[in-house]
N, CA and C atoms as an extended XYZ file, in Angstrom:
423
Properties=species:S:1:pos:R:3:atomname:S:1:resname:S:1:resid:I:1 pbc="F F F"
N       133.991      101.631      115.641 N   UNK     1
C       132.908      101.424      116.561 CA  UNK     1
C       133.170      102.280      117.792 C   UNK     1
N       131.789      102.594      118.360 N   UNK     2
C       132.280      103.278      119.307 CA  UNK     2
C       131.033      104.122      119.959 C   UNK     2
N       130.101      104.568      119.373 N   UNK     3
C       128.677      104.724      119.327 CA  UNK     3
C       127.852      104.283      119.544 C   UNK     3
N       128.176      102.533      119.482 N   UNK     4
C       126.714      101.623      119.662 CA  UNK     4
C       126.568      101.961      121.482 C   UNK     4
N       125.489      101.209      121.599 N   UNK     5
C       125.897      101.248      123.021 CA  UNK     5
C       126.191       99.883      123.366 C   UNK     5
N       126.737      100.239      124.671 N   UNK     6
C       127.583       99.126      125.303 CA  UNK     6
C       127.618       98.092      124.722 C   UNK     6
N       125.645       97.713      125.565 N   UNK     7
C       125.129       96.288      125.377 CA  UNK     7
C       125.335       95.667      123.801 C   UNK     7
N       125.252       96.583      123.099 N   UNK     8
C       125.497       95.920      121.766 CA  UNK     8
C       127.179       95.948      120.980 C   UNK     8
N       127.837       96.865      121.560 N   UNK     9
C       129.336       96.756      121.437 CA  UNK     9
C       130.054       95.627      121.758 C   UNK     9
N       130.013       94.863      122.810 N   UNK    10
C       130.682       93.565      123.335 CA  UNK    10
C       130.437       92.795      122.408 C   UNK    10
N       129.199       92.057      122.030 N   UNK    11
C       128.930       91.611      121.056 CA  UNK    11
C       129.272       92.156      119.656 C   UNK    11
N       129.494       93.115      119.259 N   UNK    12
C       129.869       93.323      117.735 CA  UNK    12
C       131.420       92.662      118.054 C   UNK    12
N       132.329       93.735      119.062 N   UNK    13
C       133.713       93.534      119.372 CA  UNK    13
C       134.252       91.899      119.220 C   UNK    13
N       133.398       91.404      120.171 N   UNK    14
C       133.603       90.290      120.169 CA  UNK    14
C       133.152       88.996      119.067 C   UNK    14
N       132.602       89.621      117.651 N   UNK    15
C       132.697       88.376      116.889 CA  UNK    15
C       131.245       88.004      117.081 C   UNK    15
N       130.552       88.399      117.835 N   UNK    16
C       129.180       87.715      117.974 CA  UNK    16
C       128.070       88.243      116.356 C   UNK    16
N       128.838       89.184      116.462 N   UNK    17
C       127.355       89.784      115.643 CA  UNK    17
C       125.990       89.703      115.814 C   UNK    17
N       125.545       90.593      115.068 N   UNK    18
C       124.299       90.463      114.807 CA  UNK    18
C       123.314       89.581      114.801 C   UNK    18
N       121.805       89.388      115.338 N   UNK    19
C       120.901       88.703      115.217 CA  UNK    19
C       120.974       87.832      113.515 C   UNK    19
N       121.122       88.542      112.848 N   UNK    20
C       121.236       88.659      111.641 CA  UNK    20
C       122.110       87.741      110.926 C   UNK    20
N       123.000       87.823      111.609 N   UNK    21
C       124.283       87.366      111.105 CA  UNK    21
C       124.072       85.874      111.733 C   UNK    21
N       123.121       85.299      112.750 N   UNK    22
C       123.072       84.011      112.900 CA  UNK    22
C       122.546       83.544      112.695 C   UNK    22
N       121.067       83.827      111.669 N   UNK    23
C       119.948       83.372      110.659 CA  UNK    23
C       120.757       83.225      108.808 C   UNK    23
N       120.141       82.148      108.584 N   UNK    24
C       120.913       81.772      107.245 CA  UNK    24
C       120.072       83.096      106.162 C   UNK    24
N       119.214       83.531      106.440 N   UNK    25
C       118.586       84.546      104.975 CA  UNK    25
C       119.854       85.957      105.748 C   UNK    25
N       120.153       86.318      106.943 N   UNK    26
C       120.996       87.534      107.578 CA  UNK    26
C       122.395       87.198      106.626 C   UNK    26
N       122.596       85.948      107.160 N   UNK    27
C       124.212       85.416      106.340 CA  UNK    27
C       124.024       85.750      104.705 C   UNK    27
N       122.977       85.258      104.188 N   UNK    28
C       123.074       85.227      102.383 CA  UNK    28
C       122.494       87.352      102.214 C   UNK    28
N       122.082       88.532      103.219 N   UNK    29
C       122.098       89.596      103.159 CA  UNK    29
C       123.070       90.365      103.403 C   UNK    29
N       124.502       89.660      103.950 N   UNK    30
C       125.664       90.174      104.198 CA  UNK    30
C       126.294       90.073      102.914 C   UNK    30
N       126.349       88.674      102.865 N   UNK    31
C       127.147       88.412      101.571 CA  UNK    31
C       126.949       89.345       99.957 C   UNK    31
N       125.097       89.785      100.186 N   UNK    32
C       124.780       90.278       99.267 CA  UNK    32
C       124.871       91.862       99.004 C   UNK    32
N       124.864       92.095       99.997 N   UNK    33
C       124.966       93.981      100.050 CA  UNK    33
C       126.415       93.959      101.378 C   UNK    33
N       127.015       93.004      102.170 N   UNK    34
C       127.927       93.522      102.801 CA  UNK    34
C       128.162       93.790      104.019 C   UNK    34
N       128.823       94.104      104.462 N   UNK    35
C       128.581       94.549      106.131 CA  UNK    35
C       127.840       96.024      106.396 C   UNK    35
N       126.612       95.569      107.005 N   UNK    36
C       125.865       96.824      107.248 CA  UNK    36
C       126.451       97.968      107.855 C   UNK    36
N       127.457       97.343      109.378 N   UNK    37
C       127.944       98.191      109.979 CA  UNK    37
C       129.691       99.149      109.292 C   UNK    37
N       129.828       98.459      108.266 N   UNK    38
C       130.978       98.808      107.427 CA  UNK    38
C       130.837      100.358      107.598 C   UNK    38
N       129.598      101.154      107.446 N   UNK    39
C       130.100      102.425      107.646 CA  UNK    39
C       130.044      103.304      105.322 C   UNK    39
N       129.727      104.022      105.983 N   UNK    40
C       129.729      104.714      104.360 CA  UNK    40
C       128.385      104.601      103.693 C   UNK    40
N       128.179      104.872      102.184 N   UNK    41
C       126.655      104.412      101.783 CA  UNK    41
C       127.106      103.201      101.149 C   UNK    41
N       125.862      102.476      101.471 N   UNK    42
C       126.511      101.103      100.646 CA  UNK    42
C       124.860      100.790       99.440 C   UNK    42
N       124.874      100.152       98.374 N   UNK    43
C       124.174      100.644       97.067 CA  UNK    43
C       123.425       99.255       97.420 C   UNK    43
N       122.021       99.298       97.736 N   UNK    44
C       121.275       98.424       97.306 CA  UNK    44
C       120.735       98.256       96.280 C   UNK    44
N       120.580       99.036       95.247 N   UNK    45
C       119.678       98.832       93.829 CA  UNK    45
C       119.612      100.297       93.048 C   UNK    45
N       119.280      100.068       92.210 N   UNK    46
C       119.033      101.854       91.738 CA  UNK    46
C       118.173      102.519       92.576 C   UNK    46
N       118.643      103.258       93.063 N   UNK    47
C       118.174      104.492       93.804 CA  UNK    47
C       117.608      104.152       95.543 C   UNK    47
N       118.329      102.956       95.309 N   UNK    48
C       118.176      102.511       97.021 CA  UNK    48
C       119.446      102.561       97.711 C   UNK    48
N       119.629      102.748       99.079 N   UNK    49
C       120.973      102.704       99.398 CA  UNK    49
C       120.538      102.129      101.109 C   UNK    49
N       121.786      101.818      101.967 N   UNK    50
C       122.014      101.692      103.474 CA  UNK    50
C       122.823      102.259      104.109 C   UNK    50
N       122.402      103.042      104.861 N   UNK    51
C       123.818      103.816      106.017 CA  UNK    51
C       123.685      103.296      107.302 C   UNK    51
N       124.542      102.675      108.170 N   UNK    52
C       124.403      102.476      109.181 CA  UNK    52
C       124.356      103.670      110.077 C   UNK    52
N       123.524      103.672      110.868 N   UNK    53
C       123.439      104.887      111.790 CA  UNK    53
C       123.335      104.516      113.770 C   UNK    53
N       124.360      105.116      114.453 N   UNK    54
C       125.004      104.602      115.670 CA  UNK    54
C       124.115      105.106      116.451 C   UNK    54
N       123.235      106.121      116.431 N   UNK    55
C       122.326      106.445      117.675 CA  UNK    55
C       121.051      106.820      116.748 C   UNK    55
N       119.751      107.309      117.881 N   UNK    56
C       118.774      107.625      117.290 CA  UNK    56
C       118.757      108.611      115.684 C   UNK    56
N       119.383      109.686      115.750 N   UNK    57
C       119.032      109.955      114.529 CA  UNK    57
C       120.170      109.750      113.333 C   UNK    57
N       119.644      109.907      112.365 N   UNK    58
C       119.524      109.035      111.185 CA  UNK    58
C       121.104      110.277      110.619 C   UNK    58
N       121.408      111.368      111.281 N   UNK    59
C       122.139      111.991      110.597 CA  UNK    59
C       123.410      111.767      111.612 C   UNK    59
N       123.847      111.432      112.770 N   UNK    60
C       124.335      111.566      113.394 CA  UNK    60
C       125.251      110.866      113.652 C   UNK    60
N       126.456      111.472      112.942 N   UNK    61
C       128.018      111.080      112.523 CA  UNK    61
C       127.569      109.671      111.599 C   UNK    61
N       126.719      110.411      110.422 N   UNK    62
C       126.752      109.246      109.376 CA  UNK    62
C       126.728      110.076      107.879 C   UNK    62
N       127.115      109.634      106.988 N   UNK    63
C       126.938      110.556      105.680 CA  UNK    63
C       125.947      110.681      105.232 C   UNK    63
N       124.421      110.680      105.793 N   UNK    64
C       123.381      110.343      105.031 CA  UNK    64
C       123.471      111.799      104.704 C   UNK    64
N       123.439      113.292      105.587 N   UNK    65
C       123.416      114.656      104.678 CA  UNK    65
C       124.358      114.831      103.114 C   UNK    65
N       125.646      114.691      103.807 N   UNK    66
C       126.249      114.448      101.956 CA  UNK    66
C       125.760      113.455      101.016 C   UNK    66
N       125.169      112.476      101.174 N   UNK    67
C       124.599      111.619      100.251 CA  UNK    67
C       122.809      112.614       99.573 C   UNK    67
N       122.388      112.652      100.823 N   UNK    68
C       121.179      113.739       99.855 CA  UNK    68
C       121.364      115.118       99.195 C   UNK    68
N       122.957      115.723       99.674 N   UNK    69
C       122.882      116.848       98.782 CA  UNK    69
C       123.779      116.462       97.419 C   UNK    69
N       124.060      115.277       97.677 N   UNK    70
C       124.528      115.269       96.072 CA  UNK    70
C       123.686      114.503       95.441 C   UNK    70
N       122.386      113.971       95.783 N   UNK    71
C       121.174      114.157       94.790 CA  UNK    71
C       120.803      114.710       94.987 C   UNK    71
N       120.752      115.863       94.933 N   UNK    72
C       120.051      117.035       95.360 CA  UNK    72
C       118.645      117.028       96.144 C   UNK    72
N       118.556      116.434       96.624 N   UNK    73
C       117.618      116.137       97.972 CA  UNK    73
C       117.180      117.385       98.970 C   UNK    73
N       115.811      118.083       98.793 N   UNK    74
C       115.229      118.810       99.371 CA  UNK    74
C       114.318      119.065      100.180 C   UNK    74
N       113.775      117.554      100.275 N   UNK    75
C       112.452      117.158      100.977 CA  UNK    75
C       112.696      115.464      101.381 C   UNK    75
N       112.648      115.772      102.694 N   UNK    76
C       112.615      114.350      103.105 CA  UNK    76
C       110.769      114.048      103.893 C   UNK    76
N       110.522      112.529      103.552 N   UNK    77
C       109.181      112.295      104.080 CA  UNK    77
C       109.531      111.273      105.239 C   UNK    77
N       109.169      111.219      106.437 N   UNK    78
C       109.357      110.784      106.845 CA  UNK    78
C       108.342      109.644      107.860 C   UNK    78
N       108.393      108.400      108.259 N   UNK    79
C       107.366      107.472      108.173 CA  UNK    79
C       108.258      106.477      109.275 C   UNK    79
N       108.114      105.218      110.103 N   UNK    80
C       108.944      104.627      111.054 CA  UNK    80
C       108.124      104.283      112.026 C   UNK    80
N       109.171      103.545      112.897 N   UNK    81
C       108.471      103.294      113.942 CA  UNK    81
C       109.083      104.149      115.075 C   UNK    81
N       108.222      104.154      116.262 N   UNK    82
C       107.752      104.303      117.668 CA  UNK    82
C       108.547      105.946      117.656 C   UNK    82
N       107.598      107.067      116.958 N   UNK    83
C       107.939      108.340      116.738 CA  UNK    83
C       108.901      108.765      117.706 C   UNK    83
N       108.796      108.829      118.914 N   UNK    84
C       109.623      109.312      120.230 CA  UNK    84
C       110.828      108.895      120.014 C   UNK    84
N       111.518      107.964      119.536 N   UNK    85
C       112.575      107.916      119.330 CA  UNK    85
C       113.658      108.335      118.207 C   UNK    85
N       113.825      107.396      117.520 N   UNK    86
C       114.455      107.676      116.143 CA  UNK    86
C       114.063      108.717      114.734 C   UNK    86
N       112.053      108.259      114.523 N   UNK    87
C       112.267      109.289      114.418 CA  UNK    87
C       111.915      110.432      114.143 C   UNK    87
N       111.727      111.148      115.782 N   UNK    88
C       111.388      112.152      116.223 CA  UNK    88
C       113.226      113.191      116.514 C   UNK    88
N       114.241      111.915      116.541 N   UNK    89
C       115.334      112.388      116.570 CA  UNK    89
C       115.829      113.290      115.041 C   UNK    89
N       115.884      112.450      114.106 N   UNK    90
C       115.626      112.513      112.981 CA  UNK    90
C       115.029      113.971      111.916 C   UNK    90
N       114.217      113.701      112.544 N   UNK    91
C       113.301      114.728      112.108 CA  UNK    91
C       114.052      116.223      112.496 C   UNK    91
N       114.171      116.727      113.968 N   UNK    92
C       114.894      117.296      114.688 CA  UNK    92
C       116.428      117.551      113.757 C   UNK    92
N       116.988      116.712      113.390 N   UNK    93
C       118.409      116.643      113.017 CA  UNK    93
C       118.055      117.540      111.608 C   UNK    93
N       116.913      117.207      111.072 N   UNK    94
C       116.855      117.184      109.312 CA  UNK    94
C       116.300      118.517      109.372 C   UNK    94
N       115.648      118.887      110.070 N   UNK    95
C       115.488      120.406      110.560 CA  UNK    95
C       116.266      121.745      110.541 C   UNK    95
N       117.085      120.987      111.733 N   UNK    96
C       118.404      121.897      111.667 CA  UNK    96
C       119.684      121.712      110.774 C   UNK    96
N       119.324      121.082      109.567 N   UNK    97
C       120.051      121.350      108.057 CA  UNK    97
C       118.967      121.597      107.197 C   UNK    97
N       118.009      122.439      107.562 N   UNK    98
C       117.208      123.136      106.665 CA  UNK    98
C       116.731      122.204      105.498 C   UNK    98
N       116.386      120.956      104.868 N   UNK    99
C       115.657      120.266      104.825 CA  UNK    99
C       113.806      120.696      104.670 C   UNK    99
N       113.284      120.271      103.850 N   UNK   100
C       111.709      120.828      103.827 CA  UNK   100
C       111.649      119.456      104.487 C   UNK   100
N       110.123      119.486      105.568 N   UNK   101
C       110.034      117.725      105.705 CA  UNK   101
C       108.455      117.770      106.105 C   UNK   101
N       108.386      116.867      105.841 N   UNK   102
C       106.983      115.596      106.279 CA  UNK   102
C       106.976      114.643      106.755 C   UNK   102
N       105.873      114.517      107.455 N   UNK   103
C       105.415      113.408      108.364 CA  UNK   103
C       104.677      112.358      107.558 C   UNK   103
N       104.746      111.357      107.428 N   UNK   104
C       102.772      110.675      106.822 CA  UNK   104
C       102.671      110.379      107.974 C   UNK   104
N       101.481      110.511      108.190 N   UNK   105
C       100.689      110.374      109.599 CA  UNK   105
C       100.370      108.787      110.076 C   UNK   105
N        99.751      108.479      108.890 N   UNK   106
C        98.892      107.042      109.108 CA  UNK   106
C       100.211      105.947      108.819 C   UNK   106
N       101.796      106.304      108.754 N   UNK   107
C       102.771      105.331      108.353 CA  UNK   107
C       103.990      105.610      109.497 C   UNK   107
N       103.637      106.190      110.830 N   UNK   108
C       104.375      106.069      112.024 CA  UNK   108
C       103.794      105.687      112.608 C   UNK   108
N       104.466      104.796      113.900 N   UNK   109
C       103.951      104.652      115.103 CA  UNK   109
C       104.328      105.532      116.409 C   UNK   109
N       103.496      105.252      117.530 N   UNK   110
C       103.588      106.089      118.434 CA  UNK   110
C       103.764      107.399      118.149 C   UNK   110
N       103.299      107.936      117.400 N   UNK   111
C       102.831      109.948      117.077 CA  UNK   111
C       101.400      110.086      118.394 C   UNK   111
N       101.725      111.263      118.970 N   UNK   112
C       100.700      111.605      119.936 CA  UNK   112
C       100.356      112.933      119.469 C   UNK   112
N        99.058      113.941      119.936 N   UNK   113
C        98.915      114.724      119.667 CA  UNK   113
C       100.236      116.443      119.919 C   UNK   113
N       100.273      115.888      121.195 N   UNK   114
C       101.388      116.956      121.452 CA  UNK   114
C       102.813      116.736      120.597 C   UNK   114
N       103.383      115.776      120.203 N   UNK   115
C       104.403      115.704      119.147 CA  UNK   115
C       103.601      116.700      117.641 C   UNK   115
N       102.761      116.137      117.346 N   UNK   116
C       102.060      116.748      116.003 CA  UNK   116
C       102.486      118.288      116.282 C   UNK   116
N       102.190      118.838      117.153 N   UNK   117
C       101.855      120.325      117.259 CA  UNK   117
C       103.505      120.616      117.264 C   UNK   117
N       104.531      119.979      118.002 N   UNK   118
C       105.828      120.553      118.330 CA  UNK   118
C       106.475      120.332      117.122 C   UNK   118
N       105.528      119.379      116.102 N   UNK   119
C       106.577      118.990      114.511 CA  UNK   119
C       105.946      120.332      113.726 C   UNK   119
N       104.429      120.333      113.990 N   UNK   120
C       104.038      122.211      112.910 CA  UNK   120
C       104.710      122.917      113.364 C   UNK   120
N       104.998      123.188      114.413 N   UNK   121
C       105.880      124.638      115.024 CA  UNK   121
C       106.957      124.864      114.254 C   UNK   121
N       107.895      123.802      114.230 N   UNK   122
C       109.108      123.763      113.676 CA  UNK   122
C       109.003      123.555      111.994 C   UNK   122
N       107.442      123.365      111.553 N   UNK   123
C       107.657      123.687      110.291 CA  UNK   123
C       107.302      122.318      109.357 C   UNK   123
N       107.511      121.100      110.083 N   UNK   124
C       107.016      119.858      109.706 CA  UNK   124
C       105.292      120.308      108.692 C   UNK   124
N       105.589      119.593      107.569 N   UNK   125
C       104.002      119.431      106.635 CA  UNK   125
C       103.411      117.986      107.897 C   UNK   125
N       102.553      117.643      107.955 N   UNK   126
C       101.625      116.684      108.935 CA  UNK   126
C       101.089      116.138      107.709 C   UNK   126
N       100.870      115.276      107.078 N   UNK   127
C        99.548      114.832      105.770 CA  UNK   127
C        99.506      113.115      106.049 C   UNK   127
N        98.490      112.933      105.303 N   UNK   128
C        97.696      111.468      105.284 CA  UNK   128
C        99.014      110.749      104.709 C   UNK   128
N        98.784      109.442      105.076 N   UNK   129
C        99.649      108.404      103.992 CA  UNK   129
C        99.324      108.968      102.744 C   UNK   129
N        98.026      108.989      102.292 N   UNK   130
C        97.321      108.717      101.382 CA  UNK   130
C        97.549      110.167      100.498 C   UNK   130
N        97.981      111.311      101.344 N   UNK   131
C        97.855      112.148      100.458 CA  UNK   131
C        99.810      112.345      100.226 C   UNK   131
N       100.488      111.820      101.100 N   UNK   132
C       101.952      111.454      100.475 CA  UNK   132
C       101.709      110.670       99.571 C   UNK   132
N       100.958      109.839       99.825 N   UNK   133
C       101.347      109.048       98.234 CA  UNK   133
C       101.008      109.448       96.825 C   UNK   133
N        99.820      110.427       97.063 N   UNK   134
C        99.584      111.144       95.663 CA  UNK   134
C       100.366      112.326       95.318 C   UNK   134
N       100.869      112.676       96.203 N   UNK   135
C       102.094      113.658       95.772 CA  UNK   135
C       103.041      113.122       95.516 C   UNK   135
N       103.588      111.873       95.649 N   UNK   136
C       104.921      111.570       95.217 CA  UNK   136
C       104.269      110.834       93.861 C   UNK   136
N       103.338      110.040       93.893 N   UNK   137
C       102.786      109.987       92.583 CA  UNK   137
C       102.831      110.739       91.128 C   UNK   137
N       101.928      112.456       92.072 N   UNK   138
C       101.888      113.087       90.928 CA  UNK   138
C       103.454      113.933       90.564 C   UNK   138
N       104.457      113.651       91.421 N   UNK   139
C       105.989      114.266       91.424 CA  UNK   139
C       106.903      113.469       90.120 C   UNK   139
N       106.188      112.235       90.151 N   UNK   140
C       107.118      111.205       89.504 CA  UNK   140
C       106.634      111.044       87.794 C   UNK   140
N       104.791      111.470       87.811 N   UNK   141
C       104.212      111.662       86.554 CA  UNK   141
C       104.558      112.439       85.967 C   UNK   141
């Protein structure tokens, strides 16, 4: 540990844990997949997984890049909440490891017009929910 911030470090340090960890369905999701913050990929199901990740983006001092290049992972879509943060960080990170990527539009929050334009610049696809979903549709047919 060492990344979280503060406010949430005392509390891990100290045994408190997680919101999570003091609701009985958080307790029977530890037990079942583990300690989230354990660190590494940890296997939720076929072809699902969890990485804990210490700041906004999703790559940052976590293995999620070696985990997508050994499925050979070329295109990430990307969808979340409150864009400005995580991930607009994200996005940014997945960029600069050359990564093809997408937005769905109608499956983030907080996207403004001026983000849209600074994600085409850099190369971001922009498309409907609706038309991610028929491409991963017709990817999987």
């Amino acid at each position: 540990m060492g990344d979280e911030r503060p406010i949430h470090r005392g509390g891990l340090r100290g045994g408190g844990g997680t919101a999570h960890d003091r609701h009985p369905a958080g307790r029977a999701r530890r037990r079942a997949i583990g300690d989230p913050l354990a660190g590494g990929v940890q296997r939720l199901g076929p072809g699902e997984v969890a990485i804990y990740k210490p700041r906004w983006g999703a790559f940052y001092r976590t293995p999620l890049e070696e985990h997508l290049r050994a499925q050979q992972v070329s295109t990430l879509v990307f969808s979340g909440c409150n864009y400005p943060n995580c991930p607009r960080a994200s996005i940014y990170e997945a960029s600069e490891r050359d990564f093809r990527l997408v937005l769905a539009r109608g499956a983030i929050s907080g996207l403004y017009e001026r983000g849209e334009r600074e994600l085409a610049d850099i190369g971001v696809h922009l498309m409907s929910t609706a038309a991610v979903l028929d491409a991963l549709s017709a990817a999987v047919a």
